[in-house]
C-alpha angles and dihedrals in degrees: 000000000000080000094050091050095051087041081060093046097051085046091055098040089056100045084043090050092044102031106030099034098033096108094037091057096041088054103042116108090239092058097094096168096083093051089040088048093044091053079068083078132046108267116220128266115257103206134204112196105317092326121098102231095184121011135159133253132201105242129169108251141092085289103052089201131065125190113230124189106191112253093235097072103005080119104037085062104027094100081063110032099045114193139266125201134138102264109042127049123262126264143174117012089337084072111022085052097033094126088065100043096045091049099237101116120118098232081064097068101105089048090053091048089039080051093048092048102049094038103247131140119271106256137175134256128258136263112220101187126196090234112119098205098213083066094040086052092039081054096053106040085058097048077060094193089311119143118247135065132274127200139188129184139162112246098214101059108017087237106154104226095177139018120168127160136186130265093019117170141206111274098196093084095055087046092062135127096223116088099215100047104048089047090041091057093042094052093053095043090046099050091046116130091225087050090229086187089069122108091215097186096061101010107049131060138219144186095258085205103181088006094074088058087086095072094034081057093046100060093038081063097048093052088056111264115139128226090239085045112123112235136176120279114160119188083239130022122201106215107230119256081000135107090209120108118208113208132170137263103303090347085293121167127242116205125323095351083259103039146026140173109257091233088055088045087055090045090049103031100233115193103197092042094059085034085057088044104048091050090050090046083052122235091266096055080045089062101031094060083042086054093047092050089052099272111151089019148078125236105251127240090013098136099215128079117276136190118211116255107223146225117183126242135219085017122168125228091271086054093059108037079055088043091054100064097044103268139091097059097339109139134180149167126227085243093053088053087049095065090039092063090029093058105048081047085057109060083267095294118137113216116193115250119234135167103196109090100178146339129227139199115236091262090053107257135139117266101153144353121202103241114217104246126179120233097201145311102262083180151025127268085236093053096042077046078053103036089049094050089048081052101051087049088046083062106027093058109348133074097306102072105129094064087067101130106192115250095006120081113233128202123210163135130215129213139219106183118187115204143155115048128327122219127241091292095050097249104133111238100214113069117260126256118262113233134192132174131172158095140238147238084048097212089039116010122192088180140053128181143187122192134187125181109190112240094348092288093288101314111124089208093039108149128199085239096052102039114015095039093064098047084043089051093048092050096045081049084057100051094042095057090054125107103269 
């Protein structure tokens, strides 16, 4: 009896194991049969503009097929892309799209029978992405090696037109066929101090600092003030039931010394005046307009990895007088930023971002085109017609001038986010990170950008103005130039 039961056992273990988990086992990221078994037949193309950014080539081994990303800009792409080989696990497109690439999506069922009948291999389909390359290339040439993300999206559409991101890496070593070299190169990679593998721009998070004010300013707006509203804006703000003092940029006034317009406080990026501000929204209304905007939250149906951008909870008035202006836990992603910016340029009107145009059959023909859709309004189209006025004074004679793009109004706000540990007198050893959001043309933009360049690049008084703003203004060229 006591055999029989464990007979029974071992009989239910194994149907369970091949027939319940089935699914669950194909699909996890350790199961490298599936990838080793798909490289038997030619993966799809994934496209940027009119350039193949990851193709497959006939080799003789046990694979028959190889993936190959061009050398040229096998780095440029690789945050996107990802990469596929036999012996490390998928990631980027290559993952999030594998039904297509590896041919076994259903749509691809008449091209399968078309390949059977006229004797061809069996291939994938093709990745058509949003990114223009000229933009992609503009973004990387002014991040200049520098570590940090860049992205670029149109905010009509969501379409996402440039995504680069700070240490990348060159995905064709971990691709190869031969075992010791594709683990040897993962294993370095992974265990690199600058995480090359890290898709900055979605993955990673960051104190926003200034950028937040915009939606400190936003719900400031909705709740009726005015941007030539006088508001509080001390030189020095004692933080309540704190022994913290919060003072400005390089002890600057704002205003008077007691008082300043909301639209000059943006322009200037006064601390104590969006400190002020946040404390007299409230905290709730705080986290309720961030929510709105995505915080705490992914985008959904995205396709590539994302980490959450966060708003604190059950946080005292301190806390949000230092949350509204981007500090204390306030965490967010380049992408994040993106919308943000995207979606005040846009009527206030958030478009989900995407980065997959269009997807072929092997023999190049439509299956399917991403349809801009919105995901909801987080603001009215009067406060995106304020914010954007408080922007274009931000660079027009703010903070932001170095954005300035001649003939073409630019809207804006710069960043100067503290972060690590401070010393004894409260000043932050490690250099701040350089923010910059914004869109152009101001009065109908076709382009929105957020940049972050990691501890100012190295400066220990970087600012978002005088680092993030150039590389902002080359990008936004860039997409303006493009075929509209």
């Amino acid at each position: 009896m006591v055999c029989l039961v464990l007979f029974l056992a071992l009989l239910v273990n194994a149907n369970w194991v091949q027939v319940g988990q089935a699914h669950k086992l194909a699909d996890s990221p350790n199961n490298l049969h599936p990838q080793q078994q798909a490289l038997e037949r030619e993966r799809g193309s994934i496209i940027a503009g009119t350039q193949t950014i990851a193709s497959s080539v006939a080799v003789d081994d046990q694979f028959k097929f190889q993936r190959q990303y061009p050398a040229d800009s096998a780095v440029l792409y690789a945050p996107i892309t990802g990469y596929y080989g036999p012996f490390v696990a998928a990631t980027g497109l290559e993952r999030a799209e594998n039904d297509i690439l590896s041919g076994q999506d259903s749509r691809l069922f008449i091209s399968k029978v078309s390949d059977l009948v006229t004797g061809q291999h069996q291939r994938g389909g093709t990745i058509v992405t949003t990114l223009v390359p000229a933009v992609q290339q503009a973004a990387a040439q002014a991040l200049n090696g520098r570590r940090g993300a860049a992205v670029a999206l149109d905010p009509r559409t969501g379409e996402i037109l440039a995504m680069v991101t700070n240490p990348s890496y060159d995905p064709n070593p971990l691709v190869s066929h031969a075992q010791t070299t594709a683990l040897d190169a993962f294993t370095k990679l992974n265990a690199g101090a600058d995480q090359p593998l890290l898709n900055r721009a979605t993955q990673q998070t960051y104190p926003p600092g200034s950028t937040f004010k915009l939606i400190t300013a936003a719900t400031a707006l909705k709740q009726g003030v005015k941007p030539d509203d006088s508001i509080p804006a001390p030189r020095e703000l004692q933080l309540p039931q704190s022994t913290a003092v919060l003072k400005n940029f390089d002890n600057e006034q704002c205003g008077d010394g007691e008082n300043d317009t909301l639209i000059d406080a943006l322009t200037i990026s006064c601390n104590t005046a969006f400190a002020e501000l946040g404390m007299r929204v409230g905290a709730g209304a705080l986290a309720e307009q961030a929510e709105a905007f995505g915080f705490n939250s992914t985008f959904p149906d995205f396709g590539l990895p994302q980490a959450k951008s966060v708003f604190p909870t059950a946080i005292d008035a301190a806390q949000t007088a230092q949350s509204a202006i981007g500090q204390f836990e306030v965490r967010v992603t380049p992408l994040q930023m993106a919308e943000v910016a995207a979606t005040i340029a846009n009527q206030g009107h958030e478009m989900a971002p995407y980065v997959v145009k269009e997807l072929l059959s092997s023999d190049q023909k439509p299956i399917s085109r991403t349809s801009p859709h919105q995901t909801g309004s987080p603001i009215s189209s009067d406060v995106a017609a304020n914010l954007t006025t408080m922007m274009t004074s931000v660079v027009k004679h703010g903070t932001g001038t170095a954005a300035q793009i001649p003939t073409v109004d630019v809207a804006g706000k710069t960043g100067t986010a503290q972060h690590g540990n401070a010393d004894a007198n409260g000043n932050f050893t490690a250099p701040p990170h350089a923010w910059f959001v914004g869109f152009a043309p101001a009065a109908n933009p076709t382009v929105a950008v957020a940049v972050i360049i990691e501890d100012g690049g190295g400066e220990l008084s970087a600012t978002g103005g005088a680092i993030a703003a150039p590389v902002a203004k080359s990008i936004m060229q860039a997409a303006l130039a493009r075929p509209q």
